[in-house]
C-alpha positions in Angstrom: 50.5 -68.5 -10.7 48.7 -66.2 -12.6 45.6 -63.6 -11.5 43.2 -61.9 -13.7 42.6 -58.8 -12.8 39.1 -57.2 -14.5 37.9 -53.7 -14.1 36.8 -50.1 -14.9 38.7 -46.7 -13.7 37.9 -47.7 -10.1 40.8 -49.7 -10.3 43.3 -47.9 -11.6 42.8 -44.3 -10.1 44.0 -43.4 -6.7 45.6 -40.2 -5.1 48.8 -42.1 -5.9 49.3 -43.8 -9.4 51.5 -46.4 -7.9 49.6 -47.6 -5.1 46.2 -48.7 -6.9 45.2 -52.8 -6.1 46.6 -54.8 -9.0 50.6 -53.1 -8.2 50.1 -53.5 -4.4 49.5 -57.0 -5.1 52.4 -57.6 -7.3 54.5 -56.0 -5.1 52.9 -58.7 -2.2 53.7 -61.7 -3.6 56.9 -60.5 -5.1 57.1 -61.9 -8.8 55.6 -65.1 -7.6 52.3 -64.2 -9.6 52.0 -62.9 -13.2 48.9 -60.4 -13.1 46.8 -60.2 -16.0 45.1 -56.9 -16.3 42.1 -56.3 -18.4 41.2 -52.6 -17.0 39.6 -49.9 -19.3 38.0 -46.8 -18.3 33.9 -46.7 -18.9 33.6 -49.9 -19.5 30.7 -51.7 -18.8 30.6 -55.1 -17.9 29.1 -56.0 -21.1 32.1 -54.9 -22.4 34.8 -56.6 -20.9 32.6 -60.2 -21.3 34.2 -61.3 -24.2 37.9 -59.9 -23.5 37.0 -62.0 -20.2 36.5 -65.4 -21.6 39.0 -65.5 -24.0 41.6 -64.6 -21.5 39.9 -67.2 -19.2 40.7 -69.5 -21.6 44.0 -68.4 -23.3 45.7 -68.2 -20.2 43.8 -70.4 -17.5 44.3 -68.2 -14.4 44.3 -69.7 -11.1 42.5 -66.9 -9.7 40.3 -63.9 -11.2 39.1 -60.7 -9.4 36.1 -58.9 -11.0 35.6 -55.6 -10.1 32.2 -54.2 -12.4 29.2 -51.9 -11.6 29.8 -48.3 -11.6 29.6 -48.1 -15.0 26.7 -50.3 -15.7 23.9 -49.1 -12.2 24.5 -45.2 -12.3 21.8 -43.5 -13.0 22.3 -41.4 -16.6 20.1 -38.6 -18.4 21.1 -40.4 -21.7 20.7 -43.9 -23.4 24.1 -45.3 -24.6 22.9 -44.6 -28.2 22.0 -41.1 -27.3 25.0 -40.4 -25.8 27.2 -42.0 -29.2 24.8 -39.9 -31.2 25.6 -36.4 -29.3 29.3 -37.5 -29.7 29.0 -37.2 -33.6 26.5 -33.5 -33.8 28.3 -30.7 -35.2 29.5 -28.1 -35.1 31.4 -28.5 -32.2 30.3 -25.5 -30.3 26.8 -27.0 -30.6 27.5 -30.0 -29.4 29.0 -28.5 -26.1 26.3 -25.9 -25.3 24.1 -29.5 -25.0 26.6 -31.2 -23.0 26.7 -27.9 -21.1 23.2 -28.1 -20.5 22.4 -31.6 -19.3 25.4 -30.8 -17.3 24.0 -27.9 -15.9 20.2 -29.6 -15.2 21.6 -33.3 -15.0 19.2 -34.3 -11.5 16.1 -33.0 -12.7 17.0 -35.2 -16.5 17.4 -38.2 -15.3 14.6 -37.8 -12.3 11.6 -36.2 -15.5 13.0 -39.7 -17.5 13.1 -42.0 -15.3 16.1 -44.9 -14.6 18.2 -44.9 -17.6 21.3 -47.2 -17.2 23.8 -48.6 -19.3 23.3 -52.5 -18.3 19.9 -53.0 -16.9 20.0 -55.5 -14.2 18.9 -58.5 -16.0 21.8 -58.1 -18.7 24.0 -57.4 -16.0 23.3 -60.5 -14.1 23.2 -62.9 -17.4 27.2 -60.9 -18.8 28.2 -61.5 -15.0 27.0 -65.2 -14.6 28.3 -65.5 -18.5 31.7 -64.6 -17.0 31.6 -66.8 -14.3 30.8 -70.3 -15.7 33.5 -70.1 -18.1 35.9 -69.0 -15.2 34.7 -71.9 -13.5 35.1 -74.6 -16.5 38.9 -73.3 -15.7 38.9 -74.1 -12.5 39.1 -70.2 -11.7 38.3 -69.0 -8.2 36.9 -65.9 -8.5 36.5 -62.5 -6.1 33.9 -59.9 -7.1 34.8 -56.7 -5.4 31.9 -54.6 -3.9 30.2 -51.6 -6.2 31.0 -49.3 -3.2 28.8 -46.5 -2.2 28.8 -43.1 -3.0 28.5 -39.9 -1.2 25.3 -37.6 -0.8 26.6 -34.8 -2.7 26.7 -37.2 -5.8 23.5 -38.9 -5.4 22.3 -35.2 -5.3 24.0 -35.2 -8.9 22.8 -38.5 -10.1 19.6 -39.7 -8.2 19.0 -43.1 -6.9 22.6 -44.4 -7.3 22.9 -45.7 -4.1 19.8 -47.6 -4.2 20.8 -49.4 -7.7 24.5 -49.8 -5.7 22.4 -52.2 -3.4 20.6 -53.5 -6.0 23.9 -54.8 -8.3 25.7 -55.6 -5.1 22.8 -58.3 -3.7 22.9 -59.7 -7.7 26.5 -60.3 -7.2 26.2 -61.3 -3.6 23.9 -64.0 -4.8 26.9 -65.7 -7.4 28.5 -66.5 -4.2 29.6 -70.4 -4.2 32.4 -72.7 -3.1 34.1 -70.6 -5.7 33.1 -67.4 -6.1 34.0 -64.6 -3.0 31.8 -61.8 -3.1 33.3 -59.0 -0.9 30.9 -56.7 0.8 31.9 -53.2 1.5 32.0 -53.6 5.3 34.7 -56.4 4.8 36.5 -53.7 3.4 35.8 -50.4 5.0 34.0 -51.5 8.1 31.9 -48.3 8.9 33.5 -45.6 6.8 31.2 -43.5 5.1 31.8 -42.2 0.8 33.3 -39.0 2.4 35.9 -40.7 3.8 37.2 -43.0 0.8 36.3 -41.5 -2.2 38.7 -39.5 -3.8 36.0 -36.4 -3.8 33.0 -35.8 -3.0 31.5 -36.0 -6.4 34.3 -38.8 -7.1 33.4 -42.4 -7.2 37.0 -43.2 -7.2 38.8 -44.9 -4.5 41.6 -43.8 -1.7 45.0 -45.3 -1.4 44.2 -46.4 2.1 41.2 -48.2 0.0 43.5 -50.0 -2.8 45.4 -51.1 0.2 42.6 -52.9 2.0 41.6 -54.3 -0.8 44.8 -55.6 -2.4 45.4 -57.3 2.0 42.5 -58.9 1.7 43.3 -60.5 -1.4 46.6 -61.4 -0.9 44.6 -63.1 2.3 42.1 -64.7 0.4 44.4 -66.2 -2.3 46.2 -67.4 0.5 44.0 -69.1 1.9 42.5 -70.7 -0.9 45.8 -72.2 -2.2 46.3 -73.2 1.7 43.0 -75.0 1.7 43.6 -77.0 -1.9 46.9 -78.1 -0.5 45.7 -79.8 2.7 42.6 -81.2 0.3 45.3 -82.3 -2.7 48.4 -81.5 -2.2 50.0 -83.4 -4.9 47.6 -81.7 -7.6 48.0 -77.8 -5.8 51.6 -76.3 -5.2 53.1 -72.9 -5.1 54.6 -71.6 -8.6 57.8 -73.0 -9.0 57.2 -76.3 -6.9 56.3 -78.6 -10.4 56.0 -78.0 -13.9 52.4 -79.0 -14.1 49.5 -76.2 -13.9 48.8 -75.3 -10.1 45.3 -74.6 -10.7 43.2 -77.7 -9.7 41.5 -75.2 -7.1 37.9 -77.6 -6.9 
């Protein structure tokens, strides 16, 4: 059986390296799933689209878990063109008394210019739904995991980023089907609040205690899915191992 596992730095940072999602769930089903990961750091979800469907279709995963957002609703003082643009000024000593000073005045930016964001919600919603028909014409179930919240101290830092948070995580709520799991936060992390799981409080990134929630609940969900399919076909659905045929006639 194999999983697809799609995502930005939140799912591969952790207080410990070892005990992030996509090893806790190797480690669960115990070499009875090959996990596919397609995780890169600052991606945007309009990056990993392509990379998506070809795997999707190269390797036909029974299941897929898409964890996107951070990247593409937070609240930035620069445009993605700006931002390749100050990459390439010199000298170098210029170019780091700017970043030094949007750092420095980085709120009061991005509040005098308004939402800036690296995939508006309409391109996010089109890459995302992209994404998931072609997971679907291979009979992939998918789970989308929560953009989770973040604390005070960085919305300070970066205005209005938990109210583009809710407004990503109701477009992905609203892909939910018969095969497509959208995950809310409180399925998760019940009533915790940003101090409690991020790694900092200026850090988006996720606690241990979090990648091990997350990485239950999926072993859970995959579960139960293949649990489901077998009752429904059981001749067409069975564990790795069971038959030589693909196991992932999942609807």
């Amino acid at each position: 059986m194999k999983v697809l596992i799609v995502g930005n730095s939140v799912s591969q940072k952790s207080n410990t390296k070892e005990k992030v999602y996509p090893k806790l769930l190797r480690k669960k089903f115990k070499g009875k799933i090959n996990v596919i990961e397609l995780i890169r750091d600052g991606n945007s979800v309009r990056d990993f689209e392509k990379g998506t469907i070809d795997i999707l279709h190269a390797h036909t995963p029974q299941f897929m878990v898409l964890q996107v957002g951070h990247v593409d609703c937070a609240p930035r003082p620069l445009k993605r063109g700006e931002r390749d643009k100050l990459s390439g000024v010199r000298p170098k000593w210029l170019r780091n008394q700017i970043i030094r000073l949007i750092h420095n005045h980085r709120p009061s930016i991005i509040r005098r210019r308004g939402l800036i964001q690296f995939t508006p919600l309409p391109i996010f919603k089109t890459s995302v739904a992209s994404i998931l028909a072609n997971a679907h014409s291979e009979n992939c179930y998918v789970f989308i995991l929560p953009i989770t919240r973040v604390s005070t101290r960085q919305e300070i830092r970066e205005p209005w980023y938990n109210r583009e948070i809710k407004r990503y995580n109701d477009a992905l709520r609203g892909f939910s089907s018969g095969c497509v799991r959208f995950i809310d936060q409180e399925e998760l992390l019940a009533d915790s609040i940003p101090d409690e799981y991020c790694l900092a409080p200026e850090d988006l990134h996720l606690k241990d205690f979090v990648h091990q929630r997350i990485a239950d609940y999926l072993e859970k969900g995959i579960k139960g899915v293949l649990a489901a399919n077998r009752r429904a076909c059981p001749a067409s659905l069975r564990w790795p191992g069971d038959s030589g045929k693909r196991d992932a006639r999942l609807f």
